[in-house]
C-alpha positions as CSV (number, residue, x, y, z in Angstrom):
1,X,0.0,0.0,0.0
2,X,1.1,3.4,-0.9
3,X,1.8,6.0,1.1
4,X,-1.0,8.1,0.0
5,X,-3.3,5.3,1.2
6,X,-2.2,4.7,3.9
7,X,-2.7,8.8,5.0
8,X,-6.0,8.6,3.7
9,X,-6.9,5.5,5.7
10,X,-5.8,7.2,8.9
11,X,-7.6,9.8,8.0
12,X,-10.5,8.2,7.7
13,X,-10.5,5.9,10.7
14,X,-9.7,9.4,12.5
15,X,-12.8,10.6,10.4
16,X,-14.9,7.7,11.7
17,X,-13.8,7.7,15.4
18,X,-14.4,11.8,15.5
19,X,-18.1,10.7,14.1
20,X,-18.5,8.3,16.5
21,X,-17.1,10.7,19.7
22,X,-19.6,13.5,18.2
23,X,-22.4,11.2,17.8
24,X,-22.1,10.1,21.1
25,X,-21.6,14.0,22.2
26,X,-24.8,14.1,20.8
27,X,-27.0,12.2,21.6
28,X,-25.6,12.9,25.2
29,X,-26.2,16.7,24.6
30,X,-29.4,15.9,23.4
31,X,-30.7,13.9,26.3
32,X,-30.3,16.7,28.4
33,X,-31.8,19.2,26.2
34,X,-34.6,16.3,26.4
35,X,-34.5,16.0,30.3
36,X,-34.1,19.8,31.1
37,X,-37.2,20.5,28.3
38,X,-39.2,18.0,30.4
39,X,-38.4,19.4,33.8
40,X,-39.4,22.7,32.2
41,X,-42.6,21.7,31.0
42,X,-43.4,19.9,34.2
43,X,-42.2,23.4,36.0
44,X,-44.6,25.2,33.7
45,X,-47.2,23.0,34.3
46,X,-47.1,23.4,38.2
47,X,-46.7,27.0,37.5
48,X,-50.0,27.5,35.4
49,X,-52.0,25.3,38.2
50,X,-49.9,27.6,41.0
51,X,-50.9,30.7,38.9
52,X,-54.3,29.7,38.3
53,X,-54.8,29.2,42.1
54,X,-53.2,32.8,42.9
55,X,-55.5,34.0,40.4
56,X,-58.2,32.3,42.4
57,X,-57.4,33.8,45.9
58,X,-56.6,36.9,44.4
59,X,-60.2,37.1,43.3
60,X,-61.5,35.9,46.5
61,X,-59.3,38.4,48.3
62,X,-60.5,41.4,45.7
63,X,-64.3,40.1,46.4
64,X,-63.6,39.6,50.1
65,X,-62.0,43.3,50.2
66,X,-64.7,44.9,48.3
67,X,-67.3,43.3,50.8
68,X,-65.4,45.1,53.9
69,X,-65.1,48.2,51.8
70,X,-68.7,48.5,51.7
71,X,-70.5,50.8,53.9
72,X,-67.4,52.7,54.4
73,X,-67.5,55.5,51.8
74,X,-64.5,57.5,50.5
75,X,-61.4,56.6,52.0
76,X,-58.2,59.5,53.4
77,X,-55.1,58.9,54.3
78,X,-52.9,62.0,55.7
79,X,-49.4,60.7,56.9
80,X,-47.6,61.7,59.5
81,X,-46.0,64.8,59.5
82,X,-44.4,67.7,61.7
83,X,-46.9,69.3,62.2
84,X,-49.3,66.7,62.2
85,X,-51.7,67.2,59.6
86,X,-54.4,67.5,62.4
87,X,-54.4,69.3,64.8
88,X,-56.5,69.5,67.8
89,X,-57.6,72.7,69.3
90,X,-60.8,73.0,71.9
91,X,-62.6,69.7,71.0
92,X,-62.4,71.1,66.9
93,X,-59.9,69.5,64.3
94,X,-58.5,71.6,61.8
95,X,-57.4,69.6,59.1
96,X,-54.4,70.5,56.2
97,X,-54.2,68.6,53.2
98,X,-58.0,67.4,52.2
99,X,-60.5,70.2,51.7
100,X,-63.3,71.2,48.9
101,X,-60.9,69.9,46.1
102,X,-62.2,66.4,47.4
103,X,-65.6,65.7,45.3
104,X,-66.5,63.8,48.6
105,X,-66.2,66.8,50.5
106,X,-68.3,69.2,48.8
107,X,-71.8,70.0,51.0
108,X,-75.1,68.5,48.9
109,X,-78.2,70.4,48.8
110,X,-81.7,68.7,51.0
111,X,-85.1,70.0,51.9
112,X,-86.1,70.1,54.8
113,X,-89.4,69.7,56.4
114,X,-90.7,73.1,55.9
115,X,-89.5,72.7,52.4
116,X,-86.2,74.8,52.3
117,X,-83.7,74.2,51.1
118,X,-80.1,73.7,53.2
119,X,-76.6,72.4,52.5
120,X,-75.5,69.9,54.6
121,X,-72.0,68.6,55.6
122,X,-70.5,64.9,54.7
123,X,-70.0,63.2,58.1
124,X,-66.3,62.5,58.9
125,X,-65.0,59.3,60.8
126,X,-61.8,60.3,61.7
127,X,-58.9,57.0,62.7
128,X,-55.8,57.9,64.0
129,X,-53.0,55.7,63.7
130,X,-51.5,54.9,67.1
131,X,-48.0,53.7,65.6
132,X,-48.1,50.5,66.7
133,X,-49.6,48.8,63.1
134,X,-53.4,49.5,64.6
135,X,-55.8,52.3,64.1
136,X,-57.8,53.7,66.4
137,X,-61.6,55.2,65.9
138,X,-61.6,58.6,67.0
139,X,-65.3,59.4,66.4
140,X,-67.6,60.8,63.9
141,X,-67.4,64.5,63.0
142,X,-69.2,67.3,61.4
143,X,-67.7,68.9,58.3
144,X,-67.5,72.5,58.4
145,X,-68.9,74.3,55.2
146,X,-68.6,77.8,56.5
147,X,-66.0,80.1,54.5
148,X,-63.5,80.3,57.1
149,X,-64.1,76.3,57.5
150,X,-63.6,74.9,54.3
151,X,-61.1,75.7,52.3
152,X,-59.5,73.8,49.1
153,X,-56.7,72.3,51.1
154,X,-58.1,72.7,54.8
155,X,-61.4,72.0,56.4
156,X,-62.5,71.9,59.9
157,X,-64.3,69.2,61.9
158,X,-66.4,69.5,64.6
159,X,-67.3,66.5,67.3
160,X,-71.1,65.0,66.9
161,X,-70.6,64.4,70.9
162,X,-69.6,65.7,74.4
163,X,-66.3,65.0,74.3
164,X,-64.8,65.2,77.8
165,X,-61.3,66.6,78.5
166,X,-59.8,63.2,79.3
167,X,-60.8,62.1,76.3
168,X,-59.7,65.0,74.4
169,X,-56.3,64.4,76.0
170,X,-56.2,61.1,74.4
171,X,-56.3,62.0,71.1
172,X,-52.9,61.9,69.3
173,X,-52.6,62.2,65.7
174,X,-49.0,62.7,65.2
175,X,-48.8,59.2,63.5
176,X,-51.1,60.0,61.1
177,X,-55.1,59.9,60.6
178,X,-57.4,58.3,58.0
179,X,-61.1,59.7,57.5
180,X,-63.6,58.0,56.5
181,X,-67.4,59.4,55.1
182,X,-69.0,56.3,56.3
183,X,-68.3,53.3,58.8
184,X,-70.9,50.1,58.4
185,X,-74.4,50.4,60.1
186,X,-73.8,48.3,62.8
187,X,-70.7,49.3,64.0
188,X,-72.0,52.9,64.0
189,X,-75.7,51.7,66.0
190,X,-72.6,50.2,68.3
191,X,-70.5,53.3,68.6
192,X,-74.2,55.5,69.2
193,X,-74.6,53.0,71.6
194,X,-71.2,53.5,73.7
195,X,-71.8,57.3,72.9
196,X,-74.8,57.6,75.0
197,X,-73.7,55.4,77.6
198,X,-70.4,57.6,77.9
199,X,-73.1,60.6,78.0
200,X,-75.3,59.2,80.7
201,X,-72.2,57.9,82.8
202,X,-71.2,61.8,82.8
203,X,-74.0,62.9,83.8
204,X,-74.8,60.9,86.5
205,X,-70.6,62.0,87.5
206,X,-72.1,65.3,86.5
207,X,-74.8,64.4,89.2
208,X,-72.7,62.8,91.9
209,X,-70.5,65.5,91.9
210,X,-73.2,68.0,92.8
211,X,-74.6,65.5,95.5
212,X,-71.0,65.1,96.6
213,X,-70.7,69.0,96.8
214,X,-74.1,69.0,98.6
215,X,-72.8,66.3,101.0
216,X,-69.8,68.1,101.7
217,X,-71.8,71.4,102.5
218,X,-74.5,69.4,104.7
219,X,-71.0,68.0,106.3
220,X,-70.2,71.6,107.2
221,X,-72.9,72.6,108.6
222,X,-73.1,69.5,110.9
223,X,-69.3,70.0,111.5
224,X,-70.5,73.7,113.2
225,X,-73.3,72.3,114.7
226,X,-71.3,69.1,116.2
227,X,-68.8,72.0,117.5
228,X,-71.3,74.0,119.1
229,X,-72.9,70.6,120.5
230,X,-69.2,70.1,121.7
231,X,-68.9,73.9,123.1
232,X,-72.1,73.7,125.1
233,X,-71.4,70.2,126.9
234,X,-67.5,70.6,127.6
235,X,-67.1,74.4,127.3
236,X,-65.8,77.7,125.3
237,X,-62.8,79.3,126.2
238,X,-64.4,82.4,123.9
239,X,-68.2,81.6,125.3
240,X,-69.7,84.5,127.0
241,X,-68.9,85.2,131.0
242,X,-71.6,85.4,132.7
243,X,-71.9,84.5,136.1
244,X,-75.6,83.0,136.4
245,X,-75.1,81.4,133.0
246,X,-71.2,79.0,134.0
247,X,-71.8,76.6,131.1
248,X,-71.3,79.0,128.7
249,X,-67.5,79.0,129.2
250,X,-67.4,75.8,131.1
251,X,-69.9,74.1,129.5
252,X,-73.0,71.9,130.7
253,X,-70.9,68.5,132.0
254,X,-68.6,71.4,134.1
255,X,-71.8,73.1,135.7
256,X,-73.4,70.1,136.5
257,X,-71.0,69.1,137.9
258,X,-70.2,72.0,139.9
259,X,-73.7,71.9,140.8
260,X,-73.8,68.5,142.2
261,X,-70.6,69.2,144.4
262,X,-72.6,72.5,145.5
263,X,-75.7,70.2,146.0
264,X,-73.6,68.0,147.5
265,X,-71.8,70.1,150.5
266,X,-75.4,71.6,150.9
267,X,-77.0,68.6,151.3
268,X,-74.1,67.6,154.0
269,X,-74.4,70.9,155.7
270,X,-78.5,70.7,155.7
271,X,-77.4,67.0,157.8
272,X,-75.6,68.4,160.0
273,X,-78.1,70.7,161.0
274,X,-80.8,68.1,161.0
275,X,-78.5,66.1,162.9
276,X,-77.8,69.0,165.5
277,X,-81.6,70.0,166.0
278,X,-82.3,66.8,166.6
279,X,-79.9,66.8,169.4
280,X,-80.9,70.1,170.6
281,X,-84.8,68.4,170.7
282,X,-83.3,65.6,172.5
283,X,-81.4,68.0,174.8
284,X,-84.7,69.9,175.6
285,X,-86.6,66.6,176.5
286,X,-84.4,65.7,178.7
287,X,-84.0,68.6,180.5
288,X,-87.9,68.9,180.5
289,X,-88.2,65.7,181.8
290,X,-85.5,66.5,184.6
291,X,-87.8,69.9,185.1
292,X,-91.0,67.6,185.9
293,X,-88.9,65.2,187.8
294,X,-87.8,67.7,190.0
295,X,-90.7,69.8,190.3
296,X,-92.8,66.3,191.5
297,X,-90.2,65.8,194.4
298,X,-91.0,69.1,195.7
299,X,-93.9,69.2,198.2
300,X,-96.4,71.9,197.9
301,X,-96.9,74.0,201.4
302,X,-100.2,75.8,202.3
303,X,-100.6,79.0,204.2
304,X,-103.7,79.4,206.2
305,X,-104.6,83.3,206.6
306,X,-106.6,84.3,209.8
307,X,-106.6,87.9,208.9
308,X,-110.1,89.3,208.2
309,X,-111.3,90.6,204.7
């Protein structure tokens, strides 16, 4: 064999073992594209079910959302800010940042019974955020329409209760407040509820208070009247002087008692002298009896008289 042959038979045994290397490269490659294609599709598969299932608790949670959004009207949000964008002053919230460029906010006309006609103010639920993640419920306000109460970026709110200073004190809105134009009709006929069981439980403090007051005046007067009691039966160093009148200054329990002692002595003295007439009778019958005595031992002697008349 040439030498020519003998090239071309190496190179084509080096021809047939490259095909065979590349083949084999191959089909390796192409298993994986294979195994990786199905581990795709499979991936895609559990994604669409996965996706399909989001979609379906995303559409439960919009329905579910919408459900609790109902009843509660247009929704504000002021953050926080320094200032706060509400500010409390007397009971009466002066609000920056939401005014009569809100739609919600602008007063709608109503006739009223006598057939005029009035604006009337949106009601405002105002929620202040405590800064803990919760919201708290303030209570429900009246919109001010005046033209120093609304303004395009301001408004004013006024309390639809008697709110009391401690619970004025409370208020902090620093963290920022969300207002509401509606809350659900059953947590309102629940709040109305709490509202006029605060108001009766101040007015019966109101009431208390006065009977305390009362009390306390009634307690005065017995106070003067238990010290005069006291003056009268153990004495006043400031009572009158008066010398027929001693409990005055040294008071009943004194003078009786001084007038027991004087009652006393007297009665002591009086038995003595009972005691020393009754000798002095005792005295006198004896010597009356000695009198007698000795008179009877005498005897009588008669004198006859001759001489004539």
């Amino acid at each position: 064999m040439s030498r020519l042959g003998i090239v071309c038979g190496t190179l084509v045994i080096l021809g047939l073992l490259s095909e065979f290397w590349l083949v084999a490269k191959l089909g390796k490659r192409s298993n994986d594209v294979a195994e990786n294609l199905r581990a795709a599709k499979l991936k895609s598969e559990q994604a669409l079910v996965e996706f399909d299932k989001a979609a379906a608790e995303l559409k439960t949670a919009e329905v579910s959302l919408a459900a609790k959004k109902l009843g509660w009207g247009y929704e504000f949000e002021l953050g926080p800010g320094n200032p706060a964008p509400v500010q409390n002053q007397g009971g009466k919230l002066f609000v920056t940042g939401l005014g009569s460029s809100a739609k919600a906010l602008e007063p709608r006309k109503t006739t009223d019974d006598a057939g005029q006609e009035k604006m009337v103010a949106t009601p405002m639920h105002v929620f202040a955020d405590n800064g803990q993640g919760k919201v708290v419920y303030t209570g429900e306000f009246r919109l001010g329409i005046g033209p120093n109460e609304l303004g395009e970026q301001t408004c004013v709110l006024y309390p639809t209760w008697n709110v009391s200073p401690e619970e004025m004190a409370s208020w902090n809105f620093n963290n920022g407040v969300r207002i509401r134009t509606q809350i659900p009709p059953g947590g309102r006929a629940e709040i109305d509820s709490l509202n006029q069981t605060i108001q009766r439980s101040n007015e019966q403090m109101s009431q208390l208070a006065t009977r305390i007051a009362d009390q306390q005046l009634l307690k005065v007067d017995a106070d003067q009247a238990l010290l005069s009691r006291r003056n009268e039966l153990l004495g006043d160093a400031k009572g009158a002087d008066v010398a027929e009148r001693p409990e005055f200054k040294v008071g009943l329990l004194r003078a009786i008692e001084d007038t027991e002692e004087e009652r006393n002595a007297l009665q002591v003295a009086v038995d003595a002298i009972r005691r020393a007439i009754q000798r002095a009778i005792a005295d006198r019958s004896k010597l009356v009896d000695s009198v007698k005595k000795a008179a009877s031992d005498l005897k009588p002697v008669t004198n006859i008289s001759t001489a004539t008349p």
